[in-house]
N, C-alpha and C positions, 0 to 999 in steps of 0.2 A: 411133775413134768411129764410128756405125754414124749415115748419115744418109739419111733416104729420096729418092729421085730425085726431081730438080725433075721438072716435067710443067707443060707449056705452059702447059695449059687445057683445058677440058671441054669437052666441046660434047655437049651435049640434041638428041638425036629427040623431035620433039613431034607428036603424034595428036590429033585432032578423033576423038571416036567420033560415028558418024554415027547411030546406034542411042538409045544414052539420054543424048547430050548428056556435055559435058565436054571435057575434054583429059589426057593423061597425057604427061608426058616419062619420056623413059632415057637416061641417061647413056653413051655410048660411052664402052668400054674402063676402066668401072666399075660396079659391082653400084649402083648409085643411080637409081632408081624413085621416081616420085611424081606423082598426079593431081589433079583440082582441076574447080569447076564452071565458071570462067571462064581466062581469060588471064592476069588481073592477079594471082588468087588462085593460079594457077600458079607463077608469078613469085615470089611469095613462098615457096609450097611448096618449090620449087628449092632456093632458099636455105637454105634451112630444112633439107634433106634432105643438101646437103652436108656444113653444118656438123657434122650427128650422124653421116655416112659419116667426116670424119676428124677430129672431138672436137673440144675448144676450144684445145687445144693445141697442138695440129701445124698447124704452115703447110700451107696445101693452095693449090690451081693456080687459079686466077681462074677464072672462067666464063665463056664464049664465046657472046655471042649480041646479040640486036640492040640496043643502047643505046637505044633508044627505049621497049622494053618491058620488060630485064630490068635490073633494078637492084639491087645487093644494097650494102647500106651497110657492112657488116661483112667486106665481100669484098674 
């Protein structure tokens, strides 16, 4: 049976552009990208962005960052 490596957790690089406003996170040690014009609306994007990096199907690695700001319900 062919199963993929557990992996801890993610953990997001997150940028303020200091030019036109916003924020974009990146995923370490995955292709997962995604920006947003607030924090909170980041937070959701995140979410949002893993689930379509690994479908609805496959278990993937929790998300790593500060509980007070990132919350994913389906995570």
């Amino acid at each position: 049976m062919n199963e993929t490596p557990q992996v801890p957790g993610i953990i997001f690089q997150v940028s303020e552009d200091d030019v036109d406003g916003g924020y974009s996170a990146s995923a370490l040690d995955f292709g997962i990208h995604t920006q947003a014009e607030s924090v909170e609306e980041l937070c959701v994007n995140v979410c949002e962005a893993v689930e379509c990096y690994f479908g609805e199907a496959t278990a993937h690695p929790r998300i790593i960052g500060p509980p007070e700001t990132l919350t994913c319900s389906d995570l």
